[in-house]
LUMTORNU-128699 format. One record per residue (C-alpha): residue number from 1; x, y, z. Coordinates in nm, 2 decimals. Example, Ala and Ser with C-alpha at 12.3 -4.5 7.8 and 13.67 -1.06 7.14 Angstrom:
LUMTORNU-128699
k | X | Y | Z
1 | 1.23 | -0.45 | 0.78
2 | 1.37 | -0.11 | 0.71
***
This chain:
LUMTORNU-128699
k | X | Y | Z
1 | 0.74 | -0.34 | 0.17
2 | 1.12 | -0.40 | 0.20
3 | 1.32 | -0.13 | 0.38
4 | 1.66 | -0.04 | 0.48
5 | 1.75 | 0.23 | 0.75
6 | 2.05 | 0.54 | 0.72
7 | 2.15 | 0.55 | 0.39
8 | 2.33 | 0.84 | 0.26
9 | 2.23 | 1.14 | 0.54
10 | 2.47 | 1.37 | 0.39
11 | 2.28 | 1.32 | 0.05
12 | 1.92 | 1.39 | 0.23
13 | 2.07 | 1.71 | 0.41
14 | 2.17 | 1.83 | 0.03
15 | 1.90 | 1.73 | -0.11
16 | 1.53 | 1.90 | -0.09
17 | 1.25 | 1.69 | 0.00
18 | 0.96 | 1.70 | -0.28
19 | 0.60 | 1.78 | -0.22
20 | 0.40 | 1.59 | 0.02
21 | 0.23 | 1.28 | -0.17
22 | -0.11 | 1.07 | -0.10
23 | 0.03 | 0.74 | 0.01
24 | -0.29 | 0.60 | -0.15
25 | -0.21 | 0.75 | -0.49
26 | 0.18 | 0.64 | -0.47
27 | 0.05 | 0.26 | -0.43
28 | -0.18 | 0.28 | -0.71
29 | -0.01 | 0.35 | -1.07
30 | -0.14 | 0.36 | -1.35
31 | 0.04 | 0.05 | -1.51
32 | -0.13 | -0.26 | -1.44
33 | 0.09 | -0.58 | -1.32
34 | 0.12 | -0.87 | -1.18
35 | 0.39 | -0.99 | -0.90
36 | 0.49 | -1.21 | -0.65
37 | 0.51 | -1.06 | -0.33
38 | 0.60 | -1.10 | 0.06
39 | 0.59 | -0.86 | 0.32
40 | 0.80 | -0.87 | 0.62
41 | 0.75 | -0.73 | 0.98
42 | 0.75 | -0.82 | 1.36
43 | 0.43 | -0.97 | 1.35
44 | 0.54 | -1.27 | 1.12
45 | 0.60 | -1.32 | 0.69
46 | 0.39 | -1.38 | 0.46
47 | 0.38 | -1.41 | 0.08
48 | 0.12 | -1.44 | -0.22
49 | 0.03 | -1.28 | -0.55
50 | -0.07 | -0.94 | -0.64
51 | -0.28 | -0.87 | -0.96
52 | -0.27 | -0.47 | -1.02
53 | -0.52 | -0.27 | -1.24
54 | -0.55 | 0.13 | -1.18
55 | -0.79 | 0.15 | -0.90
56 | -0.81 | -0.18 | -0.84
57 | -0.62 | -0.46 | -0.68
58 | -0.64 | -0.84 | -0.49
59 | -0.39 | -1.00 | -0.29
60 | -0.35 | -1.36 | -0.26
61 | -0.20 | -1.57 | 0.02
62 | -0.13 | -1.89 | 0.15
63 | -0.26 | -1.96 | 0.54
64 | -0.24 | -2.30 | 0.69
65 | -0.64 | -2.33 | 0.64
66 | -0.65 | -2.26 | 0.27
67 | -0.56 | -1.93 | 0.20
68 | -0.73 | -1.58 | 0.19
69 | -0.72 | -1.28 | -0.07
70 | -0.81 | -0.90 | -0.03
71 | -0.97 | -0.70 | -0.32
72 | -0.97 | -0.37 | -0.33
73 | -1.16 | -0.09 | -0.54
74 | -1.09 | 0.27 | -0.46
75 | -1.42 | 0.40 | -0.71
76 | -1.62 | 0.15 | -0.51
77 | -1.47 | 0.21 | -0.15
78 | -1.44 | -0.15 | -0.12
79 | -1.19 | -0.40 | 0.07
80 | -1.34 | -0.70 | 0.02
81 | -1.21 | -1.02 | 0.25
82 | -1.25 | -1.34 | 0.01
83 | -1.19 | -1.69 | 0.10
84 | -1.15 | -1.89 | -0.24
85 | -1.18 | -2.25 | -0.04
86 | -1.53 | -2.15 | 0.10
87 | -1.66 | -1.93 | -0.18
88 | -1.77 | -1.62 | 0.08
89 | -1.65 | -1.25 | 0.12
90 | -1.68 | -0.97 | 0.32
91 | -1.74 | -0.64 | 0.18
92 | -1.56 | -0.35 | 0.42
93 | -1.55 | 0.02 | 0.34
94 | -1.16 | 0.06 | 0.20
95 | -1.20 | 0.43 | 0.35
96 | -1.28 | 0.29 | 0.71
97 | -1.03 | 0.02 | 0.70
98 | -0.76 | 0.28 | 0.59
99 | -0.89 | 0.49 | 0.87
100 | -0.86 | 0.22 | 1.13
101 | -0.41 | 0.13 | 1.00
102 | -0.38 | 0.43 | 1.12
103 | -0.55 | 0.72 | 0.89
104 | -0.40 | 0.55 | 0.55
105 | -0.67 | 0.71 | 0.36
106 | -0.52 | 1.10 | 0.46
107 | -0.19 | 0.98 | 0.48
108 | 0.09 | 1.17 | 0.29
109 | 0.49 | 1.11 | 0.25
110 | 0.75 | 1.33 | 0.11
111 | 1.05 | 1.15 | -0.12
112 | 1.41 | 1.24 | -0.14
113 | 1.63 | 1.07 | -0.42
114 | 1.87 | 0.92 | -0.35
115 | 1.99 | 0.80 | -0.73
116 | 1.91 | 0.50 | -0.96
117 | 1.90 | 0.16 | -0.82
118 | 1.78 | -0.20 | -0.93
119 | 1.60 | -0.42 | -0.76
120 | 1.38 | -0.78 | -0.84
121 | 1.60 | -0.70 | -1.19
122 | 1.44 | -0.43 | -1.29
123 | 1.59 | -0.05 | -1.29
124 | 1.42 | 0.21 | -1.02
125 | 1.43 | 0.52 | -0.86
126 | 1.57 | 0.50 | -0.53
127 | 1.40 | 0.73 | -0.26
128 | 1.47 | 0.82 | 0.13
129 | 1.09 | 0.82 | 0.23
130 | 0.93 | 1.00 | 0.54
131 | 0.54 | 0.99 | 0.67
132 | 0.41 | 1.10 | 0.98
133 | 0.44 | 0.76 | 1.13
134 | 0.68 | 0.59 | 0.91
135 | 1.04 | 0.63 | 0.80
136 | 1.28 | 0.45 | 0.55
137 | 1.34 | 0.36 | 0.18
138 | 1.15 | 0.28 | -0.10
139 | 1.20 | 0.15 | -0.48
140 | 0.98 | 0.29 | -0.77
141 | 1.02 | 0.13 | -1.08
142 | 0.99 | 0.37 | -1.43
143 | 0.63 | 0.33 | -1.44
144 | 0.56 | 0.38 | -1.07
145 | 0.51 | 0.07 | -0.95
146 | 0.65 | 0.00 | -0.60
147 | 0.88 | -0.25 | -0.62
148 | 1.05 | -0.23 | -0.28
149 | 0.94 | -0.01 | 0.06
150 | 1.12 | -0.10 | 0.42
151 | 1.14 | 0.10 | 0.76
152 | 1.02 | 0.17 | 1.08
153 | 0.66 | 0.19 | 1.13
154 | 0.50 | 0.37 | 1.44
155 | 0.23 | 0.29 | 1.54
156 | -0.04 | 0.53 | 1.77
157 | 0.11 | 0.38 | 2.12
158 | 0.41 | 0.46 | 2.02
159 | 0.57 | 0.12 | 1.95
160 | 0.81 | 0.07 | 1.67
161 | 0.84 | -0.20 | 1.42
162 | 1.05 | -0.29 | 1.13
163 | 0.84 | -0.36 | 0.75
164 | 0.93 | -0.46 | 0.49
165 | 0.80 | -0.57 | 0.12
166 | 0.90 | -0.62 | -0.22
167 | 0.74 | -0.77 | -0.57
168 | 0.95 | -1.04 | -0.77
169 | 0.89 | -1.17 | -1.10
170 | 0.71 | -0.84 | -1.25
171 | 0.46 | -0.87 | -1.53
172 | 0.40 | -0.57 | -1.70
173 | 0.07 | -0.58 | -1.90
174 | -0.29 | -0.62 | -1.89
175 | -0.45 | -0.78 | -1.62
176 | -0.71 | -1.07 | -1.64
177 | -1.07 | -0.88 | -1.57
178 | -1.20 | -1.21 | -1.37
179 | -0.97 | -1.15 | -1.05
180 | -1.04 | -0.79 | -1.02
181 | -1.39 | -0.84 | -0.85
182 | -1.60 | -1.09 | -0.67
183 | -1.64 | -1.40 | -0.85
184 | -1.92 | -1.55 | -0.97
185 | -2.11 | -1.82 | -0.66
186 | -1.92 | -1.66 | -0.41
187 | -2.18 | -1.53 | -0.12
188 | -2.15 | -1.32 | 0.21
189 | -2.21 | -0.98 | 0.38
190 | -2.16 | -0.60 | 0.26
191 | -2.04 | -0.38 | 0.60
192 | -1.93 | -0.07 | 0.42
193 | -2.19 | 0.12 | 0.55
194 | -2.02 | -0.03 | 0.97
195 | -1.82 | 0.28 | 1.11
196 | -1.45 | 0.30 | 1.18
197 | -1.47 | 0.31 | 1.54
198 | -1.68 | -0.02 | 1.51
199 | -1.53 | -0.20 | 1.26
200 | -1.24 | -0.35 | 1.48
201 | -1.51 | -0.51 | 1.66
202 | -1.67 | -0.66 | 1.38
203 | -1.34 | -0.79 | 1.23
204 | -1.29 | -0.96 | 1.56
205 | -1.63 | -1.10 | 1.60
206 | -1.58 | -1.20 | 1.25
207 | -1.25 | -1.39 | 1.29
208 | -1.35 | -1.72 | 1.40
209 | -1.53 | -1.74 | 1.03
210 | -1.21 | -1.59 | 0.89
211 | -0.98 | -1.87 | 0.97
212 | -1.23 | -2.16 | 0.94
213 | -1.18 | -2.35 | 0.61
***
């Protein structure tokens, strides 16, 4: 999510902030798309392709070993971990994972406008955002879709980092069916039913299989 810090204080002071909102519900309109994408933040850049469907989602990116993608399916509970080169998943409970970056899934933010903006070349909404953990801007396009986000993220111990992301080259329509699930030959493991507190551990005993080819 791209973000920008300070803007117009005077403007927030006049201005009301609306009614809390589900972060989980602000990320998923009801428009489907597709975009290119990056997403900044101390921790390094990366970049890929997001396909969009109401409910449902995947993210692909490039790694130096062939590249990874996440699905997600908020009626199934599912994050699913795919890796295209080796045909194999990993099925994670979306509700757990949102849990473990820092209680996603209960999350809520309140938005302030701050006028009418453009950004990637299309018109949006421009909004002063605040969380519980997070501060800074964001970017809604007409139809919800959110097109820009950046700020300060805080995490549990504390520490502060800037994020940022933004979509480019928005396509507006109906999304192909065949990227929003597992495809067809791909095989590997279901752990929806693993618990927060133990999924960390699985993730990290899974890695060395994540980053292999």
């Amino acid at each position: 999510m791209i973000r920008a810090v300070c803007l117009g204080v005077l403007l927030l002071l006049a201005r009301p902030l609306a009614a809390a909102e589900a972060v989980l519900d602000l990320l998923d309109p009801a428009t489907p798309y597709t975009a290119a994408f990056t997403v900044h933040s101390d921790k390094g850049d990366f970049s890929g392709i997001v396909r969009h469907a109401k409910g449902r989602e995947r993210r692909d990116w490039a790694t130096k070993d062939g590249g990874q993608a996440l699905y997600l399916n908020r009626a199934e509970d599912a994050a699913v971990l795919l890796k295209p080169t080796g045909k194999w998943y990993v099925g994670l409970s979306l509700s757990a994972v949102a849990r473990l970056a820092g209680g996603l899934d209960s999350l809520t933010v309140q938005r302030a406008k701050l006028g009418e903006d453009a950004t990637a070349g299309v018109r949006a909404t421009h909004y002063r955002i605040t969380a519980q953990s997070f501060e800074g801007e964001a970017w809604f396009s007409k139809e919800g879709i959110p097109l820009r986000i950046q700020g300060t993220l805080t995490a549990p111990d504390g520490r502060a980092q800037w994020v940022e992301t933004e979509l480019s080259d928005v396509r507006i329509g109906v999304v192909d069916q065949s990227w929003l699930g597992i495809p067809p030959g791909f095989f590997g493991m279901d752990l929806r039913k693993v618990p927060p507190e133990q999924l960390e551990q699985a993730i990290t005993t899974l890695r060395p299989l994540l980053e292999r080819k």
